[in-house]
N, C-alpha and C positions, 0 to 999 in steps of 0.2 A: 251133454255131460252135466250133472247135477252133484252138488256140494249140502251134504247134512250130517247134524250134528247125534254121533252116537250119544244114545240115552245112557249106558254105561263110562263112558266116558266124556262126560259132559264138562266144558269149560277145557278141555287138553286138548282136543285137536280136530280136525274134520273129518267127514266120509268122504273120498272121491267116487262119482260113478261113470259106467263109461270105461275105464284099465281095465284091461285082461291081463297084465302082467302082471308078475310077483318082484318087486322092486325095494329097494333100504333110500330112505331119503331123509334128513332133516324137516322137521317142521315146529318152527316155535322154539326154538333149541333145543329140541329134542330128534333123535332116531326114531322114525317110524317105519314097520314093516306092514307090504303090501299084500293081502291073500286075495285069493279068488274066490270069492261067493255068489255061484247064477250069477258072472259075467259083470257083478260088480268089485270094487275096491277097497277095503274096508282099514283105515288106516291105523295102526295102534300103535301107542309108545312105549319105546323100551328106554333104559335107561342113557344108554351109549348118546352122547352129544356129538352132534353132526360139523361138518368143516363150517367156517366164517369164512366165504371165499374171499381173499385179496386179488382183485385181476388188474387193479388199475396200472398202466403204465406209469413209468416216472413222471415228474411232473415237468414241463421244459425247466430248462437253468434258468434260461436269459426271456423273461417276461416283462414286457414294458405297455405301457397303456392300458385300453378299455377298465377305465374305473366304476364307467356309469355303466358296463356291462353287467361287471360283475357284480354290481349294489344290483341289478334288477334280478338276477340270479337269486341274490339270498332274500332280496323283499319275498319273490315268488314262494321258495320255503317256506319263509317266517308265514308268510298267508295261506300258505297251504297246510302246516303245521296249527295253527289256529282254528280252519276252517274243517279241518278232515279229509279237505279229497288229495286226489293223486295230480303229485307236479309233474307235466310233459312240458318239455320245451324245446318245440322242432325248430323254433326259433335263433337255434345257434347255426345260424344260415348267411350263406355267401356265398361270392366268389372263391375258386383253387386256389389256395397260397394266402388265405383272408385269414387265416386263422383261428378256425370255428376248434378244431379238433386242443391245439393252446389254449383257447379259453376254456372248455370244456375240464380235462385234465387240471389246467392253477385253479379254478374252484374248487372242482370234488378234493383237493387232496388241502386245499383249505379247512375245507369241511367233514373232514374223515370223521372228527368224534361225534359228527350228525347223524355217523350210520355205521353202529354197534355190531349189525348183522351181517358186515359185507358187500363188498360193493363187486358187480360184476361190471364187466367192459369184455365188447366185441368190437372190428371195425369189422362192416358188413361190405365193405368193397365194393360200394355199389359205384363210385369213381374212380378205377385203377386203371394206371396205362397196361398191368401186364393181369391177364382173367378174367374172367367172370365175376358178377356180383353175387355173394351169397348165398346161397340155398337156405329158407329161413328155419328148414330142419335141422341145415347144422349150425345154423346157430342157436338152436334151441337144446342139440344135444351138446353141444357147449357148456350151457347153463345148465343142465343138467349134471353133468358131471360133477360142473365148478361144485355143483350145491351137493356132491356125496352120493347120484344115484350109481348102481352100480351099470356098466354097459350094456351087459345083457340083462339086464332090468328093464330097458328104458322100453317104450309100448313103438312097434312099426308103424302106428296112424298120428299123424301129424298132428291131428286135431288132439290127441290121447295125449300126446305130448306135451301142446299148448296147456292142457290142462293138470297137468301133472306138474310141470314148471311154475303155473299159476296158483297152486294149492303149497307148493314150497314155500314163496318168497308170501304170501297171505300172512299178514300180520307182523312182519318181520321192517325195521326200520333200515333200508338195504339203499344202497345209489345203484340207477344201471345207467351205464353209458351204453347208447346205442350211437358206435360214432358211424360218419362217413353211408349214409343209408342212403339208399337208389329212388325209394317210396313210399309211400305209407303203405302198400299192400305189402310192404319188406319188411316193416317195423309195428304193425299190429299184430300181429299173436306174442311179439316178444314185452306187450305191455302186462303187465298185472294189473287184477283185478282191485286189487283192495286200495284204500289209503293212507297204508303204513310208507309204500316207498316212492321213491323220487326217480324220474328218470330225466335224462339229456338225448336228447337226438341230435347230432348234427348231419348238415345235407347240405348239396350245393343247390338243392332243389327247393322253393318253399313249398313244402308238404302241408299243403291246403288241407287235406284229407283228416290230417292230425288234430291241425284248427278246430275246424268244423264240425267232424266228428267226436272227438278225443278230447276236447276242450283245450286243446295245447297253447303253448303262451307263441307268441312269435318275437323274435331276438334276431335281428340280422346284421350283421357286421357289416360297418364300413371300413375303409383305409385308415391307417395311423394320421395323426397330424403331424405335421413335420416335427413338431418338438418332440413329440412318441418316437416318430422315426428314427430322430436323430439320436435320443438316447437307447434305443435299441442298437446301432449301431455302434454308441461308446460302449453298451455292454460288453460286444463280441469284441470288439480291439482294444476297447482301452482308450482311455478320454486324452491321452498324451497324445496316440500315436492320431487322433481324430482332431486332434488339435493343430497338431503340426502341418494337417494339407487341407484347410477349409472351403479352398477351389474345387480339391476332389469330391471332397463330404457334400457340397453344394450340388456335384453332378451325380452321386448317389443316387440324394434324396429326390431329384429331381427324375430321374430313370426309371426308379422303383415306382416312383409316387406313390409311397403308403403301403405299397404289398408288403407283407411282415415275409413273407416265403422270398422274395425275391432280397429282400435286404439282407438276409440271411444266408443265402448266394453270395451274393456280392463280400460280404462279412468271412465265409466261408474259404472263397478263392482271395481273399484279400489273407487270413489266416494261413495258409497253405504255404504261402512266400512273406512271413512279415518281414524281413529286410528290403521288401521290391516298396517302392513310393508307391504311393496306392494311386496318384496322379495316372500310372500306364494301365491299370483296371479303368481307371475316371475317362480315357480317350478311347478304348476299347468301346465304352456303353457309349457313346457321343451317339456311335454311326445306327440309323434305325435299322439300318437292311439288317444289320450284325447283330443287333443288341437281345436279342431272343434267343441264338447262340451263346451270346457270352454268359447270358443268365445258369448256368446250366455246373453245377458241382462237381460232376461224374458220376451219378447216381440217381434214378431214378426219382427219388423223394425228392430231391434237389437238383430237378430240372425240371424248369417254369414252364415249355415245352411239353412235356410230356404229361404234366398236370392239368394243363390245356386243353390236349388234345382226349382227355375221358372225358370231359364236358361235350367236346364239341362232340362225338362221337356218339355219343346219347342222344343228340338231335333228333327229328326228321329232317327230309331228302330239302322239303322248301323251307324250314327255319336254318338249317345247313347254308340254304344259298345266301338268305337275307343276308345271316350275319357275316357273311362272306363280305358281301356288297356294303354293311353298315361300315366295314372297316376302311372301307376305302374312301368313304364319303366324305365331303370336306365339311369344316367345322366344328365346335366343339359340342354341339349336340345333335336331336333331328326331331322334327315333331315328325305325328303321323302320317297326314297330308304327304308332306317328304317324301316320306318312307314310302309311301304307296306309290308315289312317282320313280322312286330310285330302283323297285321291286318290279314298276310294272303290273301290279296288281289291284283289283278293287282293298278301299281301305277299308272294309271290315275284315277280309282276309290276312292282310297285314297286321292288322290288330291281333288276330287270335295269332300268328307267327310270333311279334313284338312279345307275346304273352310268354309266349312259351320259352323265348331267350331269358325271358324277365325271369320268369320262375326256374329258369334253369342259373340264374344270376349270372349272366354272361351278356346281360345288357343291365342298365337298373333306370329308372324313371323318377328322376329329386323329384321333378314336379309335372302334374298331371298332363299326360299327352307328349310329352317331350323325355327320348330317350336318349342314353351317353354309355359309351363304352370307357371302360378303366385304360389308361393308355396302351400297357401291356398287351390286354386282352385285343385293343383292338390292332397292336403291331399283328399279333398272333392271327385276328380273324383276316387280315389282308394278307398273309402267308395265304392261307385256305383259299382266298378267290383266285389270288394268282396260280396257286396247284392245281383247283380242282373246275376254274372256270372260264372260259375262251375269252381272247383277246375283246371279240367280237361283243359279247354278252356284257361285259364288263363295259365296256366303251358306251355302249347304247344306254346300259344303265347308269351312267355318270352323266354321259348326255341329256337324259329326261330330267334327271335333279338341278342340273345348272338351268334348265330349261323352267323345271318348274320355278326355280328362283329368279329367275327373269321374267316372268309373264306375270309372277302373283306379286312381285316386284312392278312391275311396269302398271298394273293396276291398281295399285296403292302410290303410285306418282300421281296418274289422270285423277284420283280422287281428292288427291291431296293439290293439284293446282293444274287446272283441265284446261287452262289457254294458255297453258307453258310450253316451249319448245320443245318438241318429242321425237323418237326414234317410231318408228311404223313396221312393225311386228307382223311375220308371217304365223299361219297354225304352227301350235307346239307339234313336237316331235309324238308319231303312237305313243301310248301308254302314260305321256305327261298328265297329270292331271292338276294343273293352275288352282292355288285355295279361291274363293271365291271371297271378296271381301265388299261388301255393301257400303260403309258409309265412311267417313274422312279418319271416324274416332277409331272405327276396329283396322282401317291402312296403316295411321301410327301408332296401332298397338302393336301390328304382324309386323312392321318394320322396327319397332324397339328390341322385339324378341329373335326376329328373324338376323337382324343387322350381322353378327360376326358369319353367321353362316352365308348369308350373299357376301360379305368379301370373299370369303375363302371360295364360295362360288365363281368368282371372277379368277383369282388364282390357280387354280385350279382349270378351268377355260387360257389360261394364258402358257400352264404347263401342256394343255394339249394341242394348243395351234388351234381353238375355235376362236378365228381371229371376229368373226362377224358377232361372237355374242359377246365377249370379250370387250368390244366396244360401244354394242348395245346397253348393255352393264353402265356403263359411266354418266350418260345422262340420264338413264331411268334413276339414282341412288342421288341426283345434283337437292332435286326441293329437299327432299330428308337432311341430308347433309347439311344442307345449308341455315335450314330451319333450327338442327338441335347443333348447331357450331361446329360439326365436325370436322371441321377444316381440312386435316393435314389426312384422314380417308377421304375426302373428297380430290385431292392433289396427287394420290395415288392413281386413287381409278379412273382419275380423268388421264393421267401418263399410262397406262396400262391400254387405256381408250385411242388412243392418240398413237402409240404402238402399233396396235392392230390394224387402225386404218390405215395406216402407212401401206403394212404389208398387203392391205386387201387393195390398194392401187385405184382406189376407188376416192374421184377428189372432190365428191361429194357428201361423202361422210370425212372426208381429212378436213375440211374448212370448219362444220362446227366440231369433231375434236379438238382442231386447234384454240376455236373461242372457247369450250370449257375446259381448257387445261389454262388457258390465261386467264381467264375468272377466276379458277384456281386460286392460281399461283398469287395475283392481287391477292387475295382474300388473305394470304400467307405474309403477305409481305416481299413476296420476290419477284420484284416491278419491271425490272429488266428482262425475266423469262417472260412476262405475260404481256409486254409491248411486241415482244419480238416473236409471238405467237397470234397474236393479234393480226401483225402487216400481215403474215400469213395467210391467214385466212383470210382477209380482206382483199389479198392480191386472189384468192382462188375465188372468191365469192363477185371480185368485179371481172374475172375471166367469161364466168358462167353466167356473168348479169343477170344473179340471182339477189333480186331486191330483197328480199326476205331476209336474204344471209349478211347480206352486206346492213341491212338497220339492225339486224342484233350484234352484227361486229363493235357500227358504232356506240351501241348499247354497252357493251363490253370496255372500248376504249374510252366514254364517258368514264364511266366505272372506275377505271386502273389508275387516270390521271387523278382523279377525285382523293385515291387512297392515298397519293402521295401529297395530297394537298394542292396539287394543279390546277385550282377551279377553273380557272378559265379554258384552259382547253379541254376539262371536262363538261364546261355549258354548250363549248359548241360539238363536241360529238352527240351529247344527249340531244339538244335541239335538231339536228343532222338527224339524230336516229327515230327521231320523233317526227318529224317528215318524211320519211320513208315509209313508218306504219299508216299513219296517213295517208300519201299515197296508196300504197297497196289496200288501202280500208281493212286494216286490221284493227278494230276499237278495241281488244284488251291490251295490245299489247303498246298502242296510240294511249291508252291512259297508265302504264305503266311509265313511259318516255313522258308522258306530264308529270309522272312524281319525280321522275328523275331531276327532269328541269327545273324544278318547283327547287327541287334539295340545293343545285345549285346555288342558283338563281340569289336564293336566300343567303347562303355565304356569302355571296358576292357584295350585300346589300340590296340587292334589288328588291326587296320586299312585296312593294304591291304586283310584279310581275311573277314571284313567287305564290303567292295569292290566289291572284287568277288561275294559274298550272294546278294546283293543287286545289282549288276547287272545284273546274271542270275536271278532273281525275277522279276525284272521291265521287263526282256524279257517273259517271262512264262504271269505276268499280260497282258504283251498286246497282245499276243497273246488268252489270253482269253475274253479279251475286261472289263477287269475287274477295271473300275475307281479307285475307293477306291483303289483297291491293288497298282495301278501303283502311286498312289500319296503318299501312305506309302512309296513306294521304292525311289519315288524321293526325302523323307523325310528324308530318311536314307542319303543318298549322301548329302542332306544338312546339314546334323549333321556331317558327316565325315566333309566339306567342315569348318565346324566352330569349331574342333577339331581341325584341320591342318595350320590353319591359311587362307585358301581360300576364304574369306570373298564375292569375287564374282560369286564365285560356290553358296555357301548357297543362295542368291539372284538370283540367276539365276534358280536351281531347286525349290526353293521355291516359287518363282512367280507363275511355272508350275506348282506346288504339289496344291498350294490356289488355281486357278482355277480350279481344278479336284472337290477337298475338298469344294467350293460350289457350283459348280454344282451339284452334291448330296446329299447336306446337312447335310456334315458332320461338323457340329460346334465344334464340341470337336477336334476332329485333327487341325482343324482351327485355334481353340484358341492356340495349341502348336506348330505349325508351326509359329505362328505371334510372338510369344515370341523370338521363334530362328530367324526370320527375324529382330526384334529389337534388338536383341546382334548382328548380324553382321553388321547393321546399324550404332550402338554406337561404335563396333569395327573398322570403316572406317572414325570416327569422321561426322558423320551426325546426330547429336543430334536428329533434327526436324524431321527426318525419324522414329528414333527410338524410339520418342517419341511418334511418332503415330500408329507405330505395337503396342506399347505395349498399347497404350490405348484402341484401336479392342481388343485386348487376354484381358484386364481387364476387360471390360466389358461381352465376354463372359463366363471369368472366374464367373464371377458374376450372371448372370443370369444361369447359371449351378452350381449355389451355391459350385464352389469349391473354400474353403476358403483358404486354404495351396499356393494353386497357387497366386490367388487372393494380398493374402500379400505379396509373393515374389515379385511380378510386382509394389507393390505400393511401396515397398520399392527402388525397380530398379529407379522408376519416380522419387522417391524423392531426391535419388542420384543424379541423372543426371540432374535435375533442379538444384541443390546446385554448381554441377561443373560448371551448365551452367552461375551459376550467380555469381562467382569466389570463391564458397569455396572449390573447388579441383582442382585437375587437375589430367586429363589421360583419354582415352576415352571408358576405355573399363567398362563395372559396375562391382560394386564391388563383387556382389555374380553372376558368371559367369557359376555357374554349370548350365547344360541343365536341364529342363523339364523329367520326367520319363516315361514321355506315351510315346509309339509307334504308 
């Protein structure tokens, strides 16, 4: 079909070619009638002025949020109005219930004196629980109409149509809303040609095609933030009646998390009965099995449910299953790796499934390779596995993911300290497939990112009786834990560890659960559970006269007496447990029980025997190439070095022990190294030195939630500021005792 300009009519209107109908249509505000000439079109105007169609729906009442939405909205006009071309923005995209089709509508009807000519709006149904998606004929005889042609005018070839619809809106300053679209093969012929009008697409799909082709903007909707949410909520009730039960308002906002559709539910059934406390809606949503039920208005539009279920519905057969399986999976997100293990499949195939959820918005990706389901969505994708996938199928695939987080786990322990006490690992399960991690730096990368997901991997192992990984789990996660202070997850999974052995009846995995559930529990401060975990093990380890067990118990009980301040009979378990690796000729773990001793030793005074220990130690570490240990040992020499007054020895092995201690990510030694650097700092009178080790240890004190430390340091600062500003004098702080960790 071809478009020219009659020579008699030049500057008033166009030729269409291509119609064989005889058709009355507006063009330009004008009536044009349609004749036949040898099978072309020839458009002429009469006087009669043709319809401005109005089709847009109301506009919502209750609008809250997306401000930087809708500034990118009018930028896009203003720029497009400047430049000449045509604005598409398939970009009004998201999840069901995101509120593409709301934003859509509050702008145009913002904008109405932007478009003189008429704004048309279809929803093309291309995501309805009840029908079929659109036939794009009628939604072209639609717009036909809207724009004045007559019905039996309008041309039977779809193409004739497309261009007949295209020749109308030409030139014409028009909005079209194309809401709710399946496609871009559903949404290109209803675009015009020219760059007089502006169109909106929304889709739960992002319509690449539009992008790419079409030059479209892309706009995709996130969730409200709770302060949106929250006054979306005062909108529909009313800020009294939201004032009055801020428990409930709290489990709202916390149920919905952000879906504007669901809140609106909730607002809805809360509206239905305002005399009922909206507290009995607030315990209703509590329960997860229910809360997909309770979402649900009586009606179609407004039920979360059934908005769901057109998404999932448009799947294929294996993105159907994924997202079944992602719903179930523990944590709060899942890289790919994961995902190919949870799925069972190669991870380029994953990829293109993960792709397909993403573009369908029913998974989304904040950041590269790592995907997350909306809470809602994902209650809704764990309905679907449990409906539509066997007990059996689901089990195995929950099993390869704990599996995978165990083994890529367990490889990032060996790399991160390879002469430490370890669990021995049969093959993963088919289809697991373990990340592969190379070197110490990318084990504490996959373990900073991976961390909340291997908890929830152990819990998850604990909800289904895998008692053996369940407590493989607890010492593979001990060096991370310990390293970046995470204490009180480390007292967890070592009790969760400690559980399962129990019930596996197996009293050679219950002896070292019980030593690291009492390292633990020391590390916490709760010295009475980790004495009495301790004989424990000690009594199963001298049953089995297993030397091994029984020199790390005493390792252990050195350890616990030491936190409470007990040097003494922390010197003689260490020394005890330092003859046992010895005997058995274990040299890494014979110069770990030298820093041990050494750590005492030096409390005690015994200095030149501290000495000795900690220098044959730091020789044995680096011959093993053992970081951590060699920065323990230059630890001990700095503690000597601030015992004896050597205030530039402490600075000097301390400098060396800090860079060891974050190159591997040990923050907890960090944080006690920086403290003894700012007592030798204040003891050389360099305030401003020591005032900033100590405020490095406070903060990681802090974020390792150790509060005993924590206050000592803030008490130190506050010291030191008082002298610095003349209400003392001397330079050394006033509570000068070392730190207790080794």
């Amino acid at each position: 079909m071809t478009t020219e300009q009659d020579s008699n009519n030049r500057g008033r209107g166009p030729v269409v070619t291509g119609v064989r109908n005889e058709v009355s249509a507006p063009v330009e505000g004008h009536v044009v009638q349609a004749g036949v000439v040898h099978g072309d079109v020839h458009l002429h105007p009469v006087r009669e002025r043709g319809p401005v169609p109005h089709q847009l729906p109301a506009a919502p009442r209750r609008f809250t949020g997306r401000t930087g939405e809708l500034a990118a909205l009018t930028a896009a006009l203003d720029e497009a109005a400047e430049s000449g071309a045509t604005v598409m923005i398939s970009a009004i995209g998201g999840a069901g219930g995101i509120g593409k089709s709301w934003l859509a509508l509050y702008w145009a009807h913002q904008h109405v004196d932007r478009f003189p000519d008429g704004r048309l709006f279809v929803d093309l149904r291309g995501f309805t629980p009840l029908g079929e998606p659109m036939p794009t004929t009628e939604a072209v005889r639609g717009f036909l109409n809207a724009l004045g042609v007559d019905p039996s005018g309008v041309p039977p070839d779809l193409d004739a149509q497309v261009g007949l619809y295209r020749s109308l809106v030409a030139g014409r300053r028009m909005l079209i809303v194309l809401d709710n679209a399946r496609d871009t093969a559903q949404v290109a012929p209803l675009l015009p040609g020219g760059p007089a009008c502006t169109v909106l697409v929304t889709s739960r799909r992002h319509l690449a095609g539009l992008v790419t082709t079409h030059g479209a903007r892309s706009l995709d909707l996130d969730v409200l933030s709770e302060a949106e949410a929250r006054r979306l909520l005062a909108d529909h009730l009313g800020a009294e009646r939201i004032a009055a039960e801020p428990e409930a308002v709290r489990t709202f906002l916390a149920c919905c998390a952000g879906l504007p559709l669901a809140l609106s539910i909730v607002a809805a059934r809360a509206t239905t009965h305002p005399g009922f406390p909206l507290s009995v809606l607030a315990e209703e949503l509590r329960d997860h099995a229910t809360r997909l039920d309770e979402l649900d208005a009586g009606e179609i539009p407004l039920n979360l449910r059934a908005v769901f279920s057109s998404s999932y519905h448009a799947l294929s057969s294996e993105a159907a299953v994924l997202f079944g399986l992602l719903g179930l999976a523990p944590g709060p997100d899942i890289s790919l790796p994961a995902a190919a293990s949870l799925a069972g499949l190669p991870a380029p195939r994953v990829r293109a499934l993960l792709r397909e959820l993403e573009t369908a918005h029913l998974v989304s990706q904040p950041t590269p390779g790592r995907y997350r389901l909306h809470d809602l969505i994902r209650l809704y994708a764990c309905d679907q596995a449990l409906l539509h996938q066997t007990e059996d199928h689901r089990d195995s695939a929950l099993r390869r993911l704990v599996e995978f987080y165990l083994y890529t786990a367990h490889t990032a322990d060996q790399l991160l300290d390879p002469h430490r006490e370890s669990v021995v690992l049969g093959p993963p399960a088919q289809g697991c497939l373990p990340h592969p991690l190379r070197d110490k730096a990318r084990a504490l990368a996959w373990l900073d990112v991976e961390h909340p997901c291997v908890m929830a991997a152990q819990r998850l192992a604990v909800e289904r009786e895998w008692h053996t990984l369940v407590w493989q789990l607890a010492p593979t996660l001990h060096t991370y834990h310990w390293r970046r202070g995470l204490l009180p997850d480390q007292v967890a999974v070592a009790q969760a560890g400690l559980t399962a052995a129990r019930r596996l009846g197996d009293p050679a995995a219950q002896a070292p659960a019980h030593r690291l559930l009492a390292e633990s529990c020391a590390l916490v401060g709760r010295h009475t559970e980790a004495l009495e975990h301790l004989q424990e093990s000690l009594t199963l380890a001298e049953s089995a006269q297993d030397l091994p067990s029984q020199a790390h118990t005493h390792r252990v009980l050195g350890w616990s007496w030491g936190q409470q301040g007990r040097i003494g009979p922390a010197l003689d378990h260490a020394t005890r447990s330092l003859a046992l690796f010895q005997t058995i000729g274990d040299e890494e773990w014979e110069a770990r029980g030298l820093n041990q001793s050494a750590w005492y030793s030096a409390q005690l005074g015994h200095y030149e025997q501290a000495a000795a220990y900690g220098d044959k130690a730091l020789l044995l570490h680096r011959r093993h190439e053992n970081g951590n240990g060699e920065a323990l040992s230059l630890s001990v020499h700095a503690y000597l070095g601030l015992c004896t007054g050597r205030y530039t020895d402490v600075l000097e092995n301390g400098r060396r022990a800090l860079t060891l201690f974050r190159e591997i990510g040990n923050t907890f030694h960090e944080a006690v190294l920086l403290e003894g650097i700012g007592q030798a700092h204040a003891a050389l009178g360099q305030p401003v030195k020591a005032a900033e080790a100590w405020r490095q240890a406070l903060e990681l004190y802090r974020t390792q939630r150790r509060s005993d430390e924590a206050e000592r340091l803030e008490r130190q600062l506050a010291e030191l500021a008082e002298r610095e500003s003349g209400g003392g004098n001397g330079s050394a702080p006033a509570d000068d005792r070392p730190p207790r960790s080794t």
